[in-house]
Backbone and ligand atoms as CSV (ligand in chain L), in Angstrom:
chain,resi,resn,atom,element,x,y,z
A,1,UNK,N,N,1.822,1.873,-15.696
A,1,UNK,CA,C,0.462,1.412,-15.381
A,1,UNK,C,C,0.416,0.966,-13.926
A,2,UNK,N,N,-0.374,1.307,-13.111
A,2,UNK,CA,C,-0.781,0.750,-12.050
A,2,UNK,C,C,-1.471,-0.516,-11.588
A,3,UNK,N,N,-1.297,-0.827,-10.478
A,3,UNK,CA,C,-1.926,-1.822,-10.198
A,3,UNK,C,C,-2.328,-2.037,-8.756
A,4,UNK,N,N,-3.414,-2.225,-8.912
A,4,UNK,CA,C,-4.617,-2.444,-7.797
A,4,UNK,C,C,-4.314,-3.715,-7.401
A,5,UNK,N,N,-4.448,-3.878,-5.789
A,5,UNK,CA,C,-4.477,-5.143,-4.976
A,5,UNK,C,C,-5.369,-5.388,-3.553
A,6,UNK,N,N,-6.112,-6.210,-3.781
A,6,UNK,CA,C,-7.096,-6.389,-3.088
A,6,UNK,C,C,-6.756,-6.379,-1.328
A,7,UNK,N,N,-6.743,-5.415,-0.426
A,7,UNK,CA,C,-6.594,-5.483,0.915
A,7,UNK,C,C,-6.279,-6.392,1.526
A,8,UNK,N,N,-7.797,-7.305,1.264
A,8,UNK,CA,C,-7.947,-8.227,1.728
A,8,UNK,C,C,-7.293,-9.802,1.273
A,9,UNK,N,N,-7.483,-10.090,0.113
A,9,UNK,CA,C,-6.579,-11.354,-0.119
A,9,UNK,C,C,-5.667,-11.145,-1.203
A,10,UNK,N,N,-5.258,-9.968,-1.272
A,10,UNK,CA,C,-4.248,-9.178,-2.381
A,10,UNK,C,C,-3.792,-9.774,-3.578
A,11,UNK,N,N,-5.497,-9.842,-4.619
A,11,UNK,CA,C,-5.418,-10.458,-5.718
A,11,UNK,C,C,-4.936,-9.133,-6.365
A,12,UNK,N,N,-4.330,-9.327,-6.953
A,12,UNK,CA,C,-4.187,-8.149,-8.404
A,12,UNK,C,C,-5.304,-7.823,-9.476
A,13,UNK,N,N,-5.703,-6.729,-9.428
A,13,UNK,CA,C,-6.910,-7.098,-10.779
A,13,UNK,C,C,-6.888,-5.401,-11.334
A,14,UNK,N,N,-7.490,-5.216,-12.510
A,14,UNK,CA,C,-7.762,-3.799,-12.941
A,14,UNK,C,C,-8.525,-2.735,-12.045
A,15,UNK,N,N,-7.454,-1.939,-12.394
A,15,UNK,CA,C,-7.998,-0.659,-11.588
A,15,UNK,C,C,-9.723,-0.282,-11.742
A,16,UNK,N,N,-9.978,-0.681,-12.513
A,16,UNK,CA,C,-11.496,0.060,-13.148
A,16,UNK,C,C,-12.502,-1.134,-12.095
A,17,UNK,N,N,-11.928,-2.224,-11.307
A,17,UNK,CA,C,-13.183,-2.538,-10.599
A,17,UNK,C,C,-13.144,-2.217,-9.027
A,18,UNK,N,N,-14.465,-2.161,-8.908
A,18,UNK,CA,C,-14.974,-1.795,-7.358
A,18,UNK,C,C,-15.051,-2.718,-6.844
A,19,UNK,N,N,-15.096,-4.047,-6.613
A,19,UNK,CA,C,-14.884,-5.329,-5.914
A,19,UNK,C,C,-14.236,-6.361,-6.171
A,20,UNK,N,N,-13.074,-6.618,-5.388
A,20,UNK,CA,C,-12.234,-7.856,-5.814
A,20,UNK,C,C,-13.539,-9.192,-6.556
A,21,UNK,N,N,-12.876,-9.368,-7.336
A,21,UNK,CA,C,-13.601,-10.897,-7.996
A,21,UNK,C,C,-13.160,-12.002,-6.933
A,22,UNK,N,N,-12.704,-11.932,-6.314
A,22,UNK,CA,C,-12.170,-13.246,-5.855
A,22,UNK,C,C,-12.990,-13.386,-4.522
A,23,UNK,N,N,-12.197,-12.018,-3.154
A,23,UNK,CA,C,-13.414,-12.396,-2.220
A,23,UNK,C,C,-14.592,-11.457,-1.955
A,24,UNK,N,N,-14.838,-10.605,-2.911
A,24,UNK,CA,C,-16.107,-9.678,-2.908
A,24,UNK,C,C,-15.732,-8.433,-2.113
A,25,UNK,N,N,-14.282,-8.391,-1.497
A,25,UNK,CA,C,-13.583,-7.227,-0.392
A,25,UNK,C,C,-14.167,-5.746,-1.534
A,26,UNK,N,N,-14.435,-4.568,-0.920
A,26,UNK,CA,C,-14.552,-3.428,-1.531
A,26,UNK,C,C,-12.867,-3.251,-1.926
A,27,UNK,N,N,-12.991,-2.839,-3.008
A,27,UNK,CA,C,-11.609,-2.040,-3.400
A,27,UNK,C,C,-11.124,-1.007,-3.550
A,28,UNK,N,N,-9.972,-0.242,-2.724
A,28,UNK,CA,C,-9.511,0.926,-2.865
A,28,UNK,C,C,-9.253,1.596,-4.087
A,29,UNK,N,N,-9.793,1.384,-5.167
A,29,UNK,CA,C,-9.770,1.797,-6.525
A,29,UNK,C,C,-9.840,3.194,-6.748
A,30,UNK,N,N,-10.355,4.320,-5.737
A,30,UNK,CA,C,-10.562,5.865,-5.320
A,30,UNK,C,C,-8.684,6.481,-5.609
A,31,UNK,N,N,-7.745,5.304,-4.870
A,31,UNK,CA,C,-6.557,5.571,-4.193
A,31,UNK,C,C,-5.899,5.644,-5.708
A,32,UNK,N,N,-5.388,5.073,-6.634
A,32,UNK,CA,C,-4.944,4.502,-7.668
A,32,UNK,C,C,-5.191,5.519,-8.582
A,33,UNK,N,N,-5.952,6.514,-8.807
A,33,UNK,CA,C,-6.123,7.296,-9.845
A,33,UNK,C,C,-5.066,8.025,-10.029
A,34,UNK,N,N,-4.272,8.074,-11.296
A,34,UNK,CA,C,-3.319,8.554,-11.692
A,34,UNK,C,C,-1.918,7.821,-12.697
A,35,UNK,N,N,-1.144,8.994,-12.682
A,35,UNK,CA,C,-0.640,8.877,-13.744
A,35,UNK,C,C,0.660,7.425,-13.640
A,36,UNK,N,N,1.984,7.182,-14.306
A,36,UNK,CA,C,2.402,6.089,-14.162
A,36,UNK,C,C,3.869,6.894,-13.348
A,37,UNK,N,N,3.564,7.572,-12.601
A,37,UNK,CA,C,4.748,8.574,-11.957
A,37,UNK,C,C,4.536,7.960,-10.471
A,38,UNK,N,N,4.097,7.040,-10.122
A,38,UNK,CA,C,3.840,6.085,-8.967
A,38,UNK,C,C,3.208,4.925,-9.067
A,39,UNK,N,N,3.610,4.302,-7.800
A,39,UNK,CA,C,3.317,2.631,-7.908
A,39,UNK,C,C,2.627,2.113,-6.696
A,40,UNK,N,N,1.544,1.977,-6.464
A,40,UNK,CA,C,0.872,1.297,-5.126
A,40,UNK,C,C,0.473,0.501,-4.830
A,41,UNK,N,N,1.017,-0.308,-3.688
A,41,UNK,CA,C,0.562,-1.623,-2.914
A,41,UNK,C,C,0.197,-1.285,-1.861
A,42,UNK,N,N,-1.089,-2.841,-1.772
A,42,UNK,CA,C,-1.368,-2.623,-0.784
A,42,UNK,C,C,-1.081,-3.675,0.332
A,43,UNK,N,N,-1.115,-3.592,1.810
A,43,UNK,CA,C,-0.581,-5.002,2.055
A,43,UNK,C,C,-1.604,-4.805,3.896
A,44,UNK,N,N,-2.523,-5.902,3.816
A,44,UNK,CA,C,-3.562,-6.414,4.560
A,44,UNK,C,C,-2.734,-6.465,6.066
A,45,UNK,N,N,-3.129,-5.880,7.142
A,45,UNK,CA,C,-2.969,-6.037,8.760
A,45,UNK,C,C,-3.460,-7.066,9.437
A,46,UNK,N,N,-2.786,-7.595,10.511
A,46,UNK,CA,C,-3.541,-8.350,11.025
A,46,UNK,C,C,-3.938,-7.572,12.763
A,47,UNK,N,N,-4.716,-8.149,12.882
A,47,UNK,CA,C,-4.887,-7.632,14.339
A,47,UNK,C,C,-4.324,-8.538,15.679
A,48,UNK,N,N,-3.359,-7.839,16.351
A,48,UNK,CA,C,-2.738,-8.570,17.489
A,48,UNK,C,C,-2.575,-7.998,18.628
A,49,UNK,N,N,-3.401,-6.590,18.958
A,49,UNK,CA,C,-3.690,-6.230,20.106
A,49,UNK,C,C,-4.935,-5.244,19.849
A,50,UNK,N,N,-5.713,-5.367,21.338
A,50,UNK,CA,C,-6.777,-5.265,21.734
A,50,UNK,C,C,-7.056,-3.487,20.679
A,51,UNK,N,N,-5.996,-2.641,20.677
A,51,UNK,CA,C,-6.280,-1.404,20.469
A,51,UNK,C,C,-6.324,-1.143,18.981
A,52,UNK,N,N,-5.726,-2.292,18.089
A,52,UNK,CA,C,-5.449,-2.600,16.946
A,52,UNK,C,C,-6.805,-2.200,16.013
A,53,UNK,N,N,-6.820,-1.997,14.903
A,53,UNK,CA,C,-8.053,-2.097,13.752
A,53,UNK,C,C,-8.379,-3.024,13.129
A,54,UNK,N,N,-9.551,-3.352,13.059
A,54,UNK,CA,C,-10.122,-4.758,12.283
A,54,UNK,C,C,-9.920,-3.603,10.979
A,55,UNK,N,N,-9.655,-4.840,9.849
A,55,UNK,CA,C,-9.463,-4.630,8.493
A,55,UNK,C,C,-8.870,-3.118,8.331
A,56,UNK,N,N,-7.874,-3.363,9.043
A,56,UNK,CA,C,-6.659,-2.619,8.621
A,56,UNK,C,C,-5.703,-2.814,7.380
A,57,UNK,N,N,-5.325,-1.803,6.643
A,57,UNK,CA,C,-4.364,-2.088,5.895
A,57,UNK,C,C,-3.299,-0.600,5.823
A,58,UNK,N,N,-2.062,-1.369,5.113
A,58,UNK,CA,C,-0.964,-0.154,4.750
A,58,UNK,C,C,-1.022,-0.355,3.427
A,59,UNK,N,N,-0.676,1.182,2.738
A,59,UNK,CA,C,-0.512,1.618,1.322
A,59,UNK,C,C,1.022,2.050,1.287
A,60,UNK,N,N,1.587,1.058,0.325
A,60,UNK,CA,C,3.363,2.053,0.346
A,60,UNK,C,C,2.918,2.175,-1.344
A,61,UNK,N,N,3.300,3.684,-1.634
A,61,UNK,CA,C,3.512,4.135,-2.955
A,61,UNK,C,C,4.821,4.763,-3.202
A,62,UNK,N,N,5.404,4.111,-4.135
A,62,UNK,CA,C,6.068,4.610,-4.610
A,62,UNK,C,C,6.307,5.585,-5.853
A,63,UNK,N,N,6.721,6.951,-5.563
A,63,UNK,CA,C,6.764,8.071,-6.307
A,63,UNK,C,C,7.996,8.120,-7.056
A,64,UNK,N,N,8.156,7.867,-8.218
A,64,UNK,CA,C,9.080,7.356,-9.425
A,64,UNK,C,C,9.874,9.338,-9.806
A,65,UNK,N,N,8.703,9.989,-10.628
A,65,UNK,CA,C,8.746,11.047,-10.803
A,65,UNK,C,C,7.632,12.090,-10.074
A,66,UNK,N,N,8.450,13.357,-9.886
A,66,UNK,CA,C,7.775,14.259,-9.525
A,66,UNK,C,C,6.307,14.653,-10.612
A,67,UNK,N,N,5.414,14.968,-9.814
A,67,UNK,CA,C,4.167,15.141,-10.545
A,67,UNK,C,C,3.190,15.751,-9.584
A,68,UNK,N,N,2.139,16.317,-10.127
A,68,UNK,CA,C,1.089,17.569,-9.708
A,68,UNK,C,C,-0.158,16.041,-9.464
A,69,UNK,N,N,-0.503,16.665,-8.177
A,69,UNK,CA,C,-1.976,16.125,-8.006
A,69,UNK,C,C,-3.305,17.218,-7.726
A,70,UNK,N,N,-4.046,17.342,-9.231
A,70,UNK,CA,C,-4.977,18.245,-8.923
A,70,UNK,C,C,-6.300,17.632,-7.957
A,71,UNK,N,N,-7.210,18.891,-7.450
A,71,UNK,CA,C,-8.047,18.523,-6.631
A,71,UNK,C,C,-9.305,19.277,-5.934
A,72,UNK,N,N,-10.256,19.279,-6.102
A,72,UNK,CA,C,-10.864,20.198,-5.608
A,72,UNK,C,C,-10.508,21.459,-4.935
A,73,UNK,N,N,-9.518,20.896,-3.164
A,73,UNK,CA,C,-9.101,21.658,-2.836
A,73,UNK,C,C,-8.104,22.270,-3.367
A,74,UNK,N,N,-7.421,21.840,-4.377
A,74,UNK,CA,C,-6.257,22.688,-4.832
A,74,UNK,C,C,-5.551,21.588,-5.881
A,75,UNK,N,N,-3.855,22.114,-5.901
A,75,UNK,CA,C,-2.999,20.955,-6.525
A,75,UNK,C,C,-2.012,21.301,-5.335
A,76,UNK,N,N,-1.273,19.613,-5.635
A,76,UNK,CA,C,-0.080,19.672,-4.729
A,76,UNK,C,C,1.050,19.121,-5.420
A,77,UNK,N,N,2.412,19.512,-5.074
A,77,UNK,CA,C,3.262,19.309,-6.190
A,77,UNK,C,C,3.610,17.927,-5.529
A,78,UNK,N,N,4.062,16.894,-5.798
A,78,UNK,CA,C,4.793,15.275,-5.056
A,78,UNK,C,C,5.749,15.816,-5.512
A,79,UNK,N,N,6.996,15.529,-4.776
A,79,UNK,CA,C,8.218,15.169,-5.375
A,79,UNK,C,C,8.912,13.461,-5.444
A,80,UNK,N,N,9.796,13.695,-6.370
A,80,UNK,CA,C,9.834,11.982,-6.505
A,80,UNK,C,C,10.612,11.461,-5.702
A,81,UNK,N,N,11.139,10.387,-6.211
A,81,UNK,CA,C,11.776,9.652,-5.550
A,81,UNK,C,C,11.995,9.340,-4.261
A,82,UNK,N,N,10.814,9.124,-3.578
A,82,UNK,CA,C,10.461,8.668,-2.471
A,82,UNK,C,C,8.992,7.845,-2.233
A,83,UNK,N,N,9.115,7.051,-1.021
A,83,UNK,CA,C,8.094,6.127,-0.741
A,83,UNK,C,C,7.135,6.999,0.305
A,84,UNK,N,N,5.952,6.789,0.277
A,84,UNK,CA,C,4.675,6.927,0.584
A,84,UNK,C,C,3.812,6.474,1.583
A,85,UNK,N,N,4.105,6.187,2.771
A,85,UNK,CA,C,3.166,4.881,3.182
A,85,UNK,C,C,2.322,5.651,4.106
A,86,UNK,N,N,0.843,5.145,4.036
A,86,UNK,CA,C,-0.614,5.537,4.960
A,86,UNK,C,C,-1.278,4.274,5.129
A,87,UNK,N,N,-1.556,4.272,6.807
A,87,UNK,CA,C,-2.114,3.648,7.192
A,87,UNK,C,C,-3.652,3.492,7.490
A,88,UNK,N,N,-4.244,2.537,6.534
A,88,UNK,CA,C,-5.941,2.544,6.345
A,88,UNK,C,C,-6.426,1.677,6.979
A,89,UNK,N,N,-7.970,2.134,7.573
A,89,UNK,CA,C,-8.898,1.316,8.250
A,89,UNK,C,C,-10.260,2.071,7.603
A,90,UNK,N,N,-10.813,0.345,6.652
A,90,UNK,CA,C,-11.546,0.927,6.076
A,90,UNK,C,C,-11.440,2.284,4.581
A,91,UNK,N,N,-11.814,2.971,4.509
A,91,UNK,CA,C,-11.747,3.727,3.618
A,91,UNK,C,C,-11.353,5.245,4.120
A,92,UNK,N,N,-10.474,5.061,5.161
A,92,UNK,CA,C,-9.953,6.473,6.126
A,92,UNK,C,C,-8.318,6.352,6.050
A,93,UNK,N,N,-7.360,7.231,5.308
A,93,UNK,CA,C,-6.246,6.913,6.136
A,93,UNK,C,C,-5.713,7.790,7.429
A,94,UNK,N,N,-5.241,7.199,8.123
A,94,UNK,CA,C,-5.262,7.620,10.100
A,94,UNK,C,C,-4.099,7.837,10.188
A,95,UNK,N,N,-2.672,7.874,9.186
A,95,UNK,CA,C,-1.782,8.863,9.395
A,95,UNK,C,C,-0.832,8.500,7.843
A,96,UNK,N,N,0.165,8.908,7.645
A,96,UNK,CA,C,0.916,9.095,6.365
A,96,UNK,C,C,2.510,9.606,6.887
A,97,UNK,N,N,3.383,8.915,5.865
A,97,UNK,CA,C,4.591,9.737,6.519
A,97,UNK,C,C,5.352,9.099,5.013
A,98,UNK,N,N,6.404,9.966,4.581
A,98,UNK,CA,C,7.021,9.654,3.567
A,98,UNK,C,C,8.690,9.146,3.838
A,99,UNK,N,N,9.204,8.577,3.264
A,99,UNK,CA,C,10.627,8.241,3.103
A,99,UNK,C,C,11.281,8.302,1.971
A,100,UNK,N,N,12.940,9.028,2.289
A,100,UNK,CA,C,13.630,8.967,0.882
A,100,UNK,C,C,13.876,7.501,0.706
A,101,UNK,N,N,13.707,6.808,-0.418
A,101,UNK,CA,C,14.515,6.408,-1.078
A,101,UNK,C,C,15.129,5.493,-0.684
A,102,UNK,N,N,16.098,6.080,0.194
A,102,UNK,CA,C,17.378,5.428,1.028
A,102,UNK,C,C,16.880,4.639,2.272
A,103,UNK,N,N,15.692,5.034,2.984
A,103,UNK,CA,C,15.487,4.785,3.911
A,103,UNK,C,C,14.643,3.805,3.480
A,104,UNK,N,N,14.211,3.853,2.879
A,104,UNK,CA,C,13.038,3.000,2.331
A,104,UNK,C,C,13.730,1.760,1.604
A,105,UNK,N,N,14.901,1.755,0.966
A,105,UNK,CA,C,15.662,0.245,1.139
A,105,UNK,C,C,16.021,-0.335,2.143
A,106,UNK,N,N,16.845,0.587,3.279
A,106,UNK,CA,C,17.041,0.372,4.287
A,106,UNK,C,C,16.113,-0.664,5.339
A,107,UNK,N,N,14.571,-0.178,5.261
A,107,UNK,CA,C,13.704,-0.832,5.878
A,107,UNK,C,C,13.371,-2.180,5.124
A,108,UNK,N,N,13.101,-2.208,3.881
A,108,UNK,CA,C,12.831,-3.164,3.055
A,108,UNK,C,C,13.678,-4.590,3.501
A,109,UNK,N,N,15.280,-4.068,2.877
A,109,UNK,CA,C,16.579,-4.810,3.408
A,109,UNK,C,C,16.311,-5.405,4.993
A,110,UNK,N,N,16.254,-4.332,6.014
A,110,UNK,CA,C,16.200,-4.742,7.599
A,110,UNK,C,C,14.815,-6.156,7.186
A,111,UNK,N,N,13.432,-5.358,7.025
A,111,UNK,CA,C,12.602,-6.554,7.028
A,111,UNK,C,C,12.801,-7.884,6.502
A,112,UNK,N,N,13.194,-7.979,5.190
A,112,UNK,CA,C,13.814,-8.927,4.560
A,112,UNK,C,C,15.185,-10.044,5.077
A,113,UNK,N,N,15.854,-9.431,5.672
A,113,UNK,CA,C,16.732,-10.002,6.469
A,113,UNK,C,C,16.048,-10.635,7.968
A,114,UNK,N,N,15.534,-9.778,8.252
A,114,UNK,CA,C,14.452,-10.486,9.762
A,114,UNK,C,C,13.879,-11.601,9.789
A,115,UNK,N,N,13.235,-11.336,8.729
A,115,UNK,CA,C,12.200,-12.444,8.658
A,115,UNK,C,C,12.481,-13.808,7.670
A,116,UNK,N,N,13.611,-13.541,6.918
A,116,UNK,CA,C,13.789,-14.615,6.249
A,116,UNK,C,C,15.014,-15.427,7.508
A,117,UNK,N,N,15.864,-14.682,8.101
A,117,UNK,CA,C,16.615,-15.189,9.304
A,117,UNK,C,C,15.647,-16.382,10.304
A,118,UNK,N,N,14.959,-15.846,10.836
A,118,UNK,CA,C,13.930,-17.156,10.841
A,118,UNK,C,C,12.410,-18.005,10.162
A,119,UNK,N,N,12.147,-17.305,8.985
A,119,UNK,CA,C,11.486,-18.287,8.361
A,119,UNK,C,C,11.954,-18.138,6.766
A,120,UNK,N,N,11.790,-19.117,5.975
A,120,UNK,CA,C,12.313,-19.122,4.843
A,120,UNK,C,C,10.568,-18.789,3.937
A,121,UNK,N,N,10.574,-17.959,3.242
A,121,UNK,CA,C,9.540,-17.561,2.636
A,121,UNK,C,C,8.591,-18.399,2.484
A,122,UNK,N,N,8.972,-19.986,2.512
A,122,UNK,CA,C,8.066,-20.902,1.793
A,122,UNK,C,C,7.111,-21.245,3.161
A,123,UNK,N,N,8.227,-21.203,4.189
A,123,UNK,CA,C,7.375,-21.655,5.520
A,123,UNK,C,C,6.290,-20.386,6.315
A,124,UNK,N,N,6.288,-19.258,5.336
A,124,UNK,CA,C,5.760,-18.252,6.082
A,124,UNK,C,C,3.920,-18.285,5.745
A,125,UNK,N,N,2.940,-18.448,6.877
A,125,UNK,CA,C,1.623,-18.677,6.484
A,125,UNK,C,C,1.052,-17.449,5.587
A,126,UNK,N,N,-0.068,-18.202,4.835
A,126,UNK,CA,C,-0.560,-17.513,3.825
A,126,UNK,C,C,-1.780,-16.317,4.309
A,127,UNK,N,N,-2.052,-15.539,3.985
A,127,UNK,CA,C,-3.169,-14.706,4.428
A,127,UNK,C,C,-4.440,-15.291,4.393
A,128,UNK,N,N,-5.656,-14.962,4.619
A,128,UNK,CA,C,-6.679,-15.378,3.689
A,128,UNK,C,C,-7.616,-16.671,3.693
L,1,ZN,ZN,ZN,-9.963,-10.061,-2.530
């Protein structure tokens, strides 16, 4: 089962609504359709230079099993076991690039180590 998270103050709520309950943010609920052969988060941008996007966000999905996405224009086969990530502004994503697996702990691990090296999760400010 999937799960939807609000861009903006990344409440969790059912896929089936079009506006977070919490701060009224539109919800990417379009993105989420599908089967339980992937997993998507979403996680809110901030803006820190001039060239940057207001209400930016990144989507990392993770693709568990290989699976068909049909579509107007066609179908496309996913293959699994790899991560997903597109970068959205608004309801556009402005580029996409995938990672095995491997690389995609790799980064997880690097971030995780970074940032807990100087702040300890509890001291890190809240979004929102
Ligand atoms: Zn919200």
């Amino acid at each position: 089962m999937e799960n939807l998270f609000c861009p903006m103050c990344r409440l969790r709520q059912p896929t089936e609504h079009a506006y977070c309950v919490s701060c009224g943010a539109t919800l990417p609920s379009h993105l989420v359709a599908g089967g339980p052969e992937k997993v998507a988060r979403f996680f809110a941008g901030i803006k820190v230079g001039t060239g940057d996007p207001e209400n930016g966000y990144l989507r990392v999905s993770c693709y568990r099993k290989e699976h068909r996405i049909e579509s107007q224009e066609g179908s496309v086969q996913m293959t699994g076991n790899h991560v997903r990530v597109s970068m959205w502004v608004e309801n556009e994503a402005r580029c996409v690039m995938s990672l095995p697996e491997s690389e995609a702990r790799e980064m997880a691990d690097f971030v995780l180590e970074q940032i807990s090296a100087t702040h300890p999760r509890s001291e890190l400010p809240q979004l929102g």
